[in-house]
mmCIF file of the N, C-alpha and C atoms, coordinates in Angstrom:
data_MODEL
# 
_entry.id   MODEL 
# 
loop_
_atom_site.group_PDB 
_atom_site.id 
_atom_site.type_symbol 
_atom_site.label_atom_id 
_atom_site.label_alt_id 
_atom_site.label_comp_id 
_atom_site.label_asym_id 
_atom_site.label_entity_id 
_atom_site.label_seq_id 
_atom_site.pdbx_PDB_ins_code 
_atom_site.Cartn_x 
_atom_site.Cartn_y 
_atom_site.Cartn_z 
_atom_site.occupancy 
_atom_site.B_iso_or_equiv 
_atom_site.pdbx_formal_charge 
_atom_site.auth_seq_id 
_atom_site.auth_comp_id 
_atom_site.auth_asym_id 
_atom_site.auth_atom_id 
_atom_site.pdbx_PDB_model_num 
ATOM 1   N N  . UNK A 1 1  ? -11.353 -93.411  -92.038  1.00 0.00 ? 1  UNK A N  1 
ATOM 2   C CA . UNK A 1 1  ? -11.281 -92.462  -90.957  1.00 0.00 ? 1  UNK A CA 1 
ATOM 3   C C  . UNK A 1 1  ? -11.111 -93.224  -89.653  1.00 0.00 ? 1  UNK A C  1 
ATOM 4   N N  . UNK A 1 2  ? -10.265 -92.674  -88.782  1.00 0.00 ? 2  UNK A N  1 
ATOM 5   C CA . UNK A 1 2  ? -10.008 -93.654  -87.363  1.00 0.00 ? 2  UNK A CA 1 
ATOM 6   C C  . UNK A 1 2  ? -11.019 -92.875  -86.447  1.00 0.00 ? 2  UNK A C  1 
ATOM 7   N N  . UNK A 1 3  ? -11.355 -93.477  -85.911  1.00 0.00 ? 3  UNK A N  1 
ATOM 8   C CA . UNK A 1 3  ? -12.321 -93.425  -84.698  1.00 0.00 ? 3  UNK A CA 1 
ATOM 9   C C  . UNK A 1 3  ? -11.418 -93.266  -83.384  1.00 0.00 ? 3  UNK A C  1 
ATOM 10  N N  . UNK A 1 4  ? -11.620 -92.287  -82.554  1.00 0.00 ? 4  UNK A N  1 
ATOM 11  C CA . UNK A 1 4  ? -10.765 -91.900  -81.601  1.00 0.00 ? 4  UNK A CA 1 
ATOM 12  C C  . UNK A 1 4  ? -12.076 -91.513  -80.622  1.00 0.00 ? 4  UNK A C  1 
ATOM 13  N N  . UNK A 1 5  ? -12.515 -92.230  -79.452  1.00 0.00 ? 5  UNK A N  1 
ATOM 14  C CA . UNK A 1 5  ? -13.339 -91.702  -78.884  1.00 0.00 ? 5  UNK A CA 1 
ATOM 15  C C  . UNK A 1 5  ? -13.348 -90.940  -77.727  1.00 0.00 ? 5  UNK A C  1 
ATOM 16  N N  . UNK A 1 6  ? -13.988 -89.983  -77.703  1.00 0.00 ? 6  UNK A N  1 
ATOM 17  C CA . UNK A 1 6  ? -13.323 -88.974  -76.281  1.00 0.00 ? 6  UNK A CA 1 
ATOM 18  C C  . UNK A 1 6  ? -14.348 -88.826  -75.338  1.00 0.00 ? 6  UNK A C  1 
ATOM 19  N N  . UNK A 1 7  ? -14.523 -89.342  -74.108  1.00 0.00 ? 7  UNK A N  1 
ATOM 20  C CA . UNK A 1 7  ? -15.839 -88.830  -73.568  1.00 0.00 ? 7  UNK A CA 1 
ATOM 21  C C  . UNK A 1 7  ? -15.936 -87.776  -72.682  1.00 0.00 ? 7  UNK A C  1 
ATOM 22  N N  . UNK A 1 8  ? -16.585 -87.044  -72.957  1.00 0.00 ? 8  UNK A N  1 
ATOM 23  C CA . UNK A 1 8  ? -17.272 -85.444  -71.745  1.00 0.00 ? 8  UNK A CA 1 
ATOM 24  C C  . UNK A 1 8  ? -18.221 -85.191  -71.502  1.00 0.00 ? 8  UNK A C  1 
ATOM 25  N N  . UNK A 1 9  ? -18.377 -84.483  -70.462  1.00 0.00 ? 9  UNK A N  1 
ATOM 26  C CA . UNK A 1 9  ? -19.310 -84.512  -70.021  1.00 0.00 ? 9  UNK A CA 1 
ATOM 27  C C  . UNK A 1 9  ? -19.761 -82.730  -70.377  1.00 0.00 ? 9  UNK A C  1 
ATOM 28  N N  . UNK A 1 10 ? -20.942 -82.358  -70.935  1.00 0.00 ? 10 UNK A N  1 
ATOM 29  C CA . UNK A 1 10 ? -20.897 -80.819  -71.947  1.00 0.00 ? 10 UNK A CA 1 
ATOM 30  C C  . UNK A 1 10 ? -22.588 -79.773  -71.150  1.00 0.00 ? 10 UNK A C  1 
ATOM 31  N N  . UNK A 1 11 ? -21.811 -78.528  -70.884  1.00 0.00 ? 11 UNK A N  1 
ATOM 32  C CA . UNK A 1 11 ? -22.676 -77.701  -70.522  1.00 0.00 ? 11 UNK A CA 1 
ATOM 33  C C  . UNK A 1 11 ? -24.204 -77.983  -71.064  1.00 0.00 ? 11 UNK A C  1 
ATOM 34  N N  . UNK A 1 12 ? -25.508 -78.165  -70.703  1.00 0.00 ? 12 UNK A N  1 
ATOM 35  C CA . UNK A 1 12 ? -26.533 -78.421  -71.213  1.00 0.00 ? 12 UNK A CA 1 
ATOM 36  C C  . UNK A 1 12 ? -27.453 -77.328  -72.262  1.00 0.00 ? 12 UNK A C  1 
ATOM 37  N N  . UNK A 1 13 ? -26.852 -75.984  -71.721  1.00 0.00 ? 13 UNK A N  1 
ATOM 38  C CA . UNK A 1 13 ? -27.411 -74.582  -71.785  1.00 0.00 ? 13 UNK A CA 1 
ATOM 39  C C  . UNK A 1 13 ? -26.091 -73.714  -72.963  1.00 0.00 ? 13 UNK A C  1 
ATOM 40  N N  . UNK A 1 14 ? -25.054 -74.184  -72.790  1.00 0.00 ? 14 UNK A N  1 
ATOM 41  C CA . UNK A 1 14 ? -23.987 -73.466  -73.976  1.00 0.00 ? 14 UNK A CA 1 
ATOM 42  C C  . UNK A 1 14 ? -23.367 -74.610  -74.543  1.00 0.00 ? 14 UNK A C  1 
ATOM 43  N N  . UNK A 1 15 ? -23.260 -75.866  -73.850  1.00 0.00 ? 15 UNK A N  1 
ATOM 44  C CA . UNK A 1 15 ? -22.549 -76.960  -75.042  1.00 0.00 ? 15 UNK A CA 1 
ATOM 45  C C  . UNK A 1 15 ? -21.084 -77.128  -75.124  1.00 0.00 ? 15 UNK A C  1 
ATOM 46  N N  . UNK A 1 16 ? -20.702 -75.852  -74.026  1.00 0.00 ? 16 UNK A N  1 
ATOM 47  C CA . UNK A 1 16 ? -19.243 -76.062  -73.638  1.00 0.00 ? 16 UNK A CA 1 
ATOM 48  C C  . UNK A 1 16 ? -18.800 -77.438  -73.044  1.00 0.00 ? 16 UNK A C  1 
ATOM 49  N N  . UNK A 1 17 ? -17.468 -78.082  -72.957  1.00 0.00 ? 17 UNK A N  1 
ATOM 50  C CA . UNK A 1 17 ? -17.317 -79.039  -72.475  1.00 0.00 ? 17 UNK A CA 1 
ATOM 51  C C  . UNK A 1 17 ? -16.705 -78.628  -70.917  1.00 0.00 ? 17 UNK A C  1 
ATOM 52  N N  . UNK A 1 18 ? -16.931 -79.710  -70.087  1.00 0.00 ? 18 UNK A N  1 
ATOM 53  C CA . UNK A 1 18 ? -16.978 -78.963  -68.824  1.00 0.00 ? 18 UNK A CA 1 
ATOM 54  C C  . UNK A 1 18 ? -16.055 -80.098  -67.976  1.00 0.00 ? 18 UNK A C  1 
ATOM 55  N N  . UNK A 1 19 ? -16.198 -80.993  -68.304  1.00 0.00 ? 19 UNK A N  1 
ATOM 56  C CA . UNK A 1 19 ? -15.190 -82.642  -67.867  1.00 0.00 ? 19 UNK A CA 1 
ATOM 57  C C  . UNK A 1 19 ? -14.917 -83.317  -69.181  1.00 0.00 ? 19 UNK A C  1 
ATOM 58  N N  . UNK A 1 20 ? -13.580 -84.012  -68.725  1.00 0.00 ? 20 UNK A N  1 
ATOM 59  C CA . UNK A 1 20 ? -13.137 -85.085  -70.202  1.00 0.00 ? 20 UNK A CA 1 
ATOM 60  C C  . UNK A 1 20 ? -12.886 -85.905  -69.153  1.00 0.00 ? 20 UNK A C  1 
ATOM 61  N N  . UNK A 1 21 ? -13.410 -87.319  -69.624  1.00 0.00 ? 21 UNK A N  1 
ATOM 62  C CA . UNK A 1 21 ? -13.128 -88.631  -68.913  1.00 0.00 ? 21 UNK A CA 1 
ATOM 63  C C  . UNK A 1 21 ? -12.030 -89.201  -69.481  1.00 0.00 ? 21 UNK A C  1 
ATOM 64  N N  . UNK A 1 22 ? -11.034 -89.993  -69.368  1.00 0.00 ? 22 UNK A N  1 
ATOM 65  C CA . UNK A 1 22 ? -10.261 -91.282  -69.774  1.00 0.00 ? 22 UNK A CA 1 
ATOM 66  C C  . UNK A 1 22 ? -11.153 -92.221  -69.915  1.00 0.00 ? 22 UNK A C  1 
ATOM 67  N N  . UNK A 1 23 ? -11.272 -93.233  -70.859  1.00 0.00 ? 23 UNK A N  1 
ATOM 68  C CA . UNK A 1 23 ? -11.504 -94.500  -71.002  1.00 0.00 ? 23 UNK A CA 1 
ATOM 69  C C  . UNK A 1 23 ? -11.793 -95.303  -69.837  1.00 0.00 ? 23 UNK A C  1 
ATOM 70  N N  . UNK A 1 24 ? -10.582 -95.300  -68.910  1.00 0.00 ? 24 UNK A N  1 
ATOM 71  C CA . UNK A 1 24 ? -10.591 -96.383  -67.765  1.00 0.00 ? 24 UNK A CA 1 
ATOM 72  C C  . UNK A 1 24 ? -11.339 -95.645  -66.719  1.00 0.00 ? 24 UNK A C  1 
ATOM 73  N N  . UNK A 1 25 ? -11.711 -94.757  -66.743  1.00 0.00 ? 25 UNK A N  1 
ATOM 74  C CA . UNK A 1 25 ? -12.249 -93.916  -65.228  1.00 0.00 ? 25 UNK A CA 1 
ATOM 75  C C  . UNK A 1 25 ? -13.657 -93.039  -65.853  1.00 0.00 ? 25 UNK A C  1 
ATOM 76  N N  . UNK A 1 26 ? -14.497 -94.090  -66.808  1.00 0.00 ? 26 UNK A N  1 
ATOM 77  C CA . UNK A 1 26 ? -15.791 -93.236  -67.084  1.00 0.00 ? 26 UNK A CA 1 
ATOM 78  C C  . UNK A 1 26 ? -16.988 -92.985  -65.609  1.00 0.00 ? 26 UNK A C  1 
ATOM 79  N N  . UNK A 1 27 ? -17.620 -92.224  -65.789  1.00 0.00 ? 27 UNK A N  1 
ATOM 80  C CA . UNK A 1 27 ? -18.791 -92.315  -64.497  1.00 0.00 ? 27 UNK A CA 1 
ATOM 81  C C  . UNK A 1 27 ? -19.539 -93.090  -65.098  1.00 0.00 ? 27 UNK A C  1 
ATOM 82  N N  . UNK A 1 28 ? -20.889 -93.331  -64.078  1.00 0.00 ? 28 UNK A N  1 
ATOM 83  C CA . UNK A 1 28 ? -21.478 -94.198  -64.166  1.00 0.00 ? 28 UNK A CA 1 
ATOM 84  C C  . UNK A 1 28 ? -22.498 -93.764  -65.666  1.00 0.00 ? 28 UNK A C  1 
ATOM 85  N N  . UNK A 1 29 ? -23.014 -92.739  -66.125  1.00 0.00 ? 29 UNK A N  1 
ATOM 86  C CA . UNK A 1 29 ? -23.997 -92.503  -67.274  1.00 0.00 ? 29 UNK A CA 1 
ATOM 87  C C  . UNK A 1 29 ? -23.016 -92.503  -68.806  1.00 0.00 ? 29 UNK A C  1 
ATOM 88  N N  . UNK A 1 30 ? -21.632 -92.829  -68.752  1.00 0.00 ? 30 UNK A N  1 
ATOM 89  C CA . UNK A 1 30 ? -20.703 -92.821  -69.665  1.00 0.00 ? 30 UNK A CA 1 
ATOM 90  C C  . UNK A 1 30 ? -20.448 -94.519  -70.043  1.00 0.00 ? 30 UNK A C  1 
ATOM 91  N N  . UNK A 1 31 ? -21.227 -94.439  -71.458  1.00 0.00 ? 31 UNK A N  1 
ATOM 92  C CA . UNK A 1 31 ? -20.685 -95.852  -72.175  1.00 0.00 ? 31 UNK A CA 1 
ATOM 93  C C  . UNK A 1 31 ? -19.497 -96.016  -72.666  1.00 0.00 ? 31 UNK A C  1 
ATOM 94  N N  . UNK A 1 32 ? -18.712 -96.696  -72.463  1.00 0.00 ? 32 UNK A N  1 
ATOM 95  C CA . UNK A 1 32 ? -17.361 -96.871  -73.858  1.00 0.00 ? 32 UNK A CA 1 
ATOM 96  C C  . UNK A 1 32 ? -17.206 -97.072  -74.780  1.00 0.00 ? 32 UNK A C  1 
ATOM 97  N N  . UNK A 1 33 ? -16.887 -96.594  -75.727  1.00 0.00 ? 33 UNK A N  1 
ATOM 98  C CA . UNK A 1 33 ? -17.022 -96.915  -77.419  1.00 0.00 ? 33 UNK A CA 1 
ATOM 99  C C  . UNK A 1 33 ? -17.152 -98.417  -77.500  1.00 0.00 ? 33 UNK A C  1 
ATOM 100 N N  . UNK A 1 34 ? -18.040 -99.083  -78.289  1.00 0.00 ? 34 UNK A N  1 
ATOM 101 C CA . UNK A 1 34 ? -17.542 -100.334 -79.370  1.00 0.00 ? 34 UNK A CA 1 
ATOM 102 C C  . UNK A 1 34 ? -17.439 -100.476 -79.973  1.00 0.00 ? 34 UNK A C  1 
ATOM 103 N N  . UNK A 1 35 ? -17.855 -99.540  -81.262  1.00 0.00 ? 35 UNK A N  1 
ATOM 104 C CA . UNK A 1 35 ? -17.738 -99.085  -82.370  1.00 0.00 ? 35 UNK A CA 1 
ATOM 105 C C  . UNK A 1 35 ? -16.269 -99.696  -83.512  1.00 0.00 ? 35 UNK A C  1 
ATOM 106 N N  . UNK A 1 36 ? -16.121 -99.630  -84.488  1.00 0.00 ? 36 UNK A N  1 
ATOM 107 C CA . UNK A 1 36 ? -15.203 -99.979  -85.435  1.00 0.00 ? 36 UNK A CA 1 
ATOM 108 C C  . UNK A 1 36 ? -14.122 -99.036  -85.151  1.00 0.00 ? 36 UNK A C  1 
ATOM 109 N N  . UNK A 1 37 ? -12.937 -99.572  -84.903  1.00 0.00 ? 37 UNK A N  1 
ATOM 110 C CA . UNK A 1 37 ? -11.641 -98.415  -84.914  1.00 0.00 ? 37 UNK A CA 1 
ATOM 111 C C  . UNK A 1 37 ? -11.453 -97.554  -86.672  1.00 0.00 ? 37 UNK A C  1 
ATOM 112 N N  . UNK A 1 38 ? -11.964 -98.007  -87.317  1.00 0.00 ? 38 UNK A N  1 
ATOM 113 C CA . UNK A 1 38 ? -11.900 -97.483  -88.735  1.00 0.00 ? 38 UNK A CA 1 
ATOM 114 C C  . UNK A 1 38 ? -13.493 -97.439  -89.521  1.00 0.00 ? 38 UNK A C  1 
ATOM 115 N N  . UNK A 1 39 ? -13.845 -96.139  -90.127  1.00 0.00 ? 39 UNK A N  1 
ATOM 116 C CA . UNK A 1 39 ? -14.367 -95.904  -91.085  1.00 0.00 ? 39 UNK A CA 1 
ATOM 117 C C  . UNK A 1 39 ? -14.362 -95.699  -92.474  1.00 0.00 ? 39 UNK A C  1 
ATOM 118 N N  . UNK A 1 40 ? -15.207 -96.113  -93.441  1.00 0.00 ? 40 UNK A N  1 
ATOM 119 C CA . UNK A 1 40 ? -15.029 -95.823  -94.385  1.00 0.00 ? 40 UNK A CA 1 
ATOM 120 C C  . UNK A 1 40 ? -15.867 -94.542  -95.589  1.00 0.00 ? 40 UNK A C  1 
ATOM 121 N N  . UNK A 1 41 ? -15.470 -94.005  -95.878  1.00 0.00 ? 41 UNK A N  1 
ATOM 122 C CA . UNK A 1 41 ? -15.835 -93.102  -96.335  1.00 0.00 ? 41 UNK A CA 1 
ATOM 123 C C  . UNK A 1 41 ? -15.934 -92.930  -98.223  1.00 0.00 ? 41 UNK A C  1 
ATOM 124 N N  . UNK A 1 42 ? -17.354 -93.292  -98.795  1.00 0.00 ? 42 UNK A N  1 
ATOM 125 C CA . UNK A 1 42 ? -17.196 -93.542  -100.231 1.00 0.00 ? 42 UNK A CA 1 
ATOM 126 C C  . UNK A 1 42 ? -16.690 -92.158  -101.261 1.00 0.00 ? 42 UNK A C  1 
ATOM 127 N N  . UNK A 1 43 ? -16.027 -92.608  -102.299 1.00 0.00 ? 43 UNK A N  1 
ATOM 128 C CA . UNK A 1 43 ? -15.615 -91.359  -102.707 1.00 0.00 ? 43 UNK A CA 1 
ATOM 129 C C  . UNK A 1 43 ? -16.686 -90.656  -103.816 1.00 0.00 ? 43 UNK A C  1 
ATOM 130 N N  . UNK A 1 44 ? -17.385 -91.897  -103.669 1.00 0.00 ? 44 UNK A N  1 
ATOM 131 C CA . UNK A 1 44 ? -18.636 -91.363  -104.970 1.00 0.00 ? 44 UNK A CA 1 
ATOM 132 C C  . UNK A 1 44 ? -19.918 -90.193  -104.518 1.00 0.00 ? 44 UNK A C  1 
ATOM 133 N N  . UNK A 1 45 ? -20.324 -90.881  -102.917 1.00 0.00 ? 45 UNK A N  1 
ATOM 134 C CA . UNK A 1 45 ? -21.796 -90.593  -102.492 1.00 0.00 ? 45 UNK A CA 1 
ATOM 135 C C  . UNK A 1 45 ? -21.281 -90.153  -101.222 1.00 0.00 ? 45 UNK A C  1 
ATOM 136 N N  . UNK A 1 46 ? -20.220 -90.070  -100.847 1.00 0.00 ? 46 UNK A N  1 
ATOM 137 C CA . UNK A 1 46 ? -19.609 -89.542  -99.354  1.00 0.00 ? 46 UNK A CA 1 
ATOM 138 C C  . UNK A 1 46 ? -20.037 -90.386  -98.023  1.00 0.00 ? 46 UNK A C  1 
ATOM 139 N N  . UNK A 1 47 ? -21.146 -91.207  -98.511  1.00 0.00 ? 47 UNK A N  1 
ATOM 140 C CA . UNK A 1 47 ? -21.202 -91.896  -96.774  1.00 0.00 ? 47 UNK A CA 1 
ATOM 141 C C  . UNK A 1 47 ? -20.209 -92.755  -96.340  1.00 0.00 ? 47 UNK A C  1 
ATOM 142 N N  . UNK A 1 48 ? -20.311 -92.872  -95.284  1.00 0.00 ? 48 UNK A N  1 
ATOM 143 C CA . UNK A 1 48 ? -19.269 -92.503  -94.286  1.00 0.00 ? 48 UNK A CA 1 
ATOM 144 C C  . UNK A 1 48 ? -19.662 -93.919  -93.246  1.00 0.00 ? 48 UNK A C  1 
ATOM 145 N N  . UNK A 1 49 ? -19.319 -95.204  -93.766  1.00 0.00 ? 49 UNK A N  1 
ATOM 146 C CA . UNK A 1 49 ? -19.542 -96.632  -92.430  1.00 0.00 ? 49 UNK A CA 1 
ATOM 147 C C  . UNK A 1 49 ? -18.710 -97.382  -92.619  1.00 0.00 ? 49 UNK A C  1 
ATOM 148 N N  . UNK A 1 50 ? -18.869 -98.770  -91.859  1.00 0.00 ? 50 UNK A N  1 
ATOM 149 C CA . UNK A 1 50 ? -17.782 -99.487  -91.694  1.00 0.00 ? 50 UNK A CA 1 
ATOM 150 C C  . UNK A 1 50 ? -17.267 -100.086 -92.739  1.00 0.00 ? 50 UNK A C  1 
ATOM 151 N N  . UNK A 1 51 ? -16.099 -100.701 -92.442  1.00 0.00 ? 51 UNK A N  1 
ATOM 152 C CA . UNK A 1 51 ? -15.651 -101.582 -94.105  1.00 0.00 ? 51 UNK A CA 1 
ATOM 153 C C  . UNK A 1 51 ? -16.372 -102.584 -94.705  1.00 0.00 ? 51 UNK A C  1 
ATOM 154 N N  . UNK A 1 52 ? -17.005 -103.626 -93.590  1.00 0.00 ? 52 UNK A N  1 
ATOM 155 C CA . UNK A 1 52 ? -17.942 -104.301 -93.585  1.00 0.00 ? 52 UNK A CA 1 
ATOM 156 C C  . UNK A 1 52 ? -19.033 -104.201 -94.825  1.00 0.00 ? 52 UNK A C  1 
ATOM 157 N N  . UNK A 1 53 ? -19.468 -102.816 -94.829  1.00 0.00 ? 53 UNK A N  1 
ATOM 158 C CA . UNK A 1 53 ? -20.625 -102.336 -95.336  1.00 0.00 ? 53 UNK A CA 1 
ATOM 159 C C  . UNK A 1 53 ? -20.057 -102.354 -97.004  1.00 0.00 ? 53 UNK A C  1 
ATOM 160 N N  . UNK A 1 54 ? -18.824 -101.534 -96.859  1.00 0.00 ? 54 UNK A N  1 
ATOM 161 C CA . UNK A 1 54 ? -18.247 -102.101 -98.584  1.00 0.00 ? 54 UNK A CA 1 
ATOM 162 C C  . UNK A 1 54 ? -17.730 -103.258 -99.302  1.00 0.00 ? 54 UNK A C  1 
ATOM 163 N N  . UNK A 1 55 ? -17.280 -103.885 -98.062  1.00 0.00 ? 55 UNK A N  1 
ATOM 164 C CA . UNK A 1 55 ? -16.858 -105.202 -99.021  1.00 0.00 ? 55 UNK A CA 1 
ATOM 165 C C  . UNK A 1 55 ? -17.978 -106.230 -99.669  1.00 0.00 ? 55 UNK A C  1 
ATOM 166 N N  . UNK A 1 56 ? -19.314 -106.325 -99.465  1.00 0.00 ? 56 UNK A N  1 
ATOM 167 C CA . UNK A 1 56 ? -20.354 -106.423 -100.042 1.00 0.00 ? 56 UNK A CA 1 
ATOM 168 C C  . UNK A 1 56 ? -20.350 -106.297 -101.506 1.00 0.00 ? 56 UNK A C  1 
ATOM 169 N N  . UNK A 1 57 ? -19.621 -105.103 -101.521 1.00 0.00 ? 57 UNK A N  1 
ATOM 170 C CA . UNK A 1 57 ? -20.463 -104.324 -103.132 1.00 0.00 ? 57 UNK A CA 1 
ATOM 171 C C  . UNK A 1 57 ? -18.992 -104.676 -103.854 1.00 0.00 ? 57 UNK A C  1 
# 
């Protein structure tokens, strides 16, 4: 699964989204992804982490 990260900023009281940031222009309480551009997802047990985590087994 690709990881596409989007950041907003979301109503507190309905959960609507209310601002979408770009990447390059986050505010100051907005982290940027570092996360893995790809997930993996098992076909046996369904969890769902990095490749890392399978090439182990």
């Amino acid at each position: 699964m690709e990881q596409v990260p989007k950041a907003v900023k979301l109503n507190p009281q309905s959960g609507e989204v209310v601002q979408e940031f770009e990447q390059d222009r986050l505010d100051p309480f907005h982290v940027p992804y570092s996360g893995p551009s790809y997930r993996i997802q098992c076909g046996a047990c369904g969890l769902n982490e990095d490749e890392r985590l399978f090439m182990r087994f």
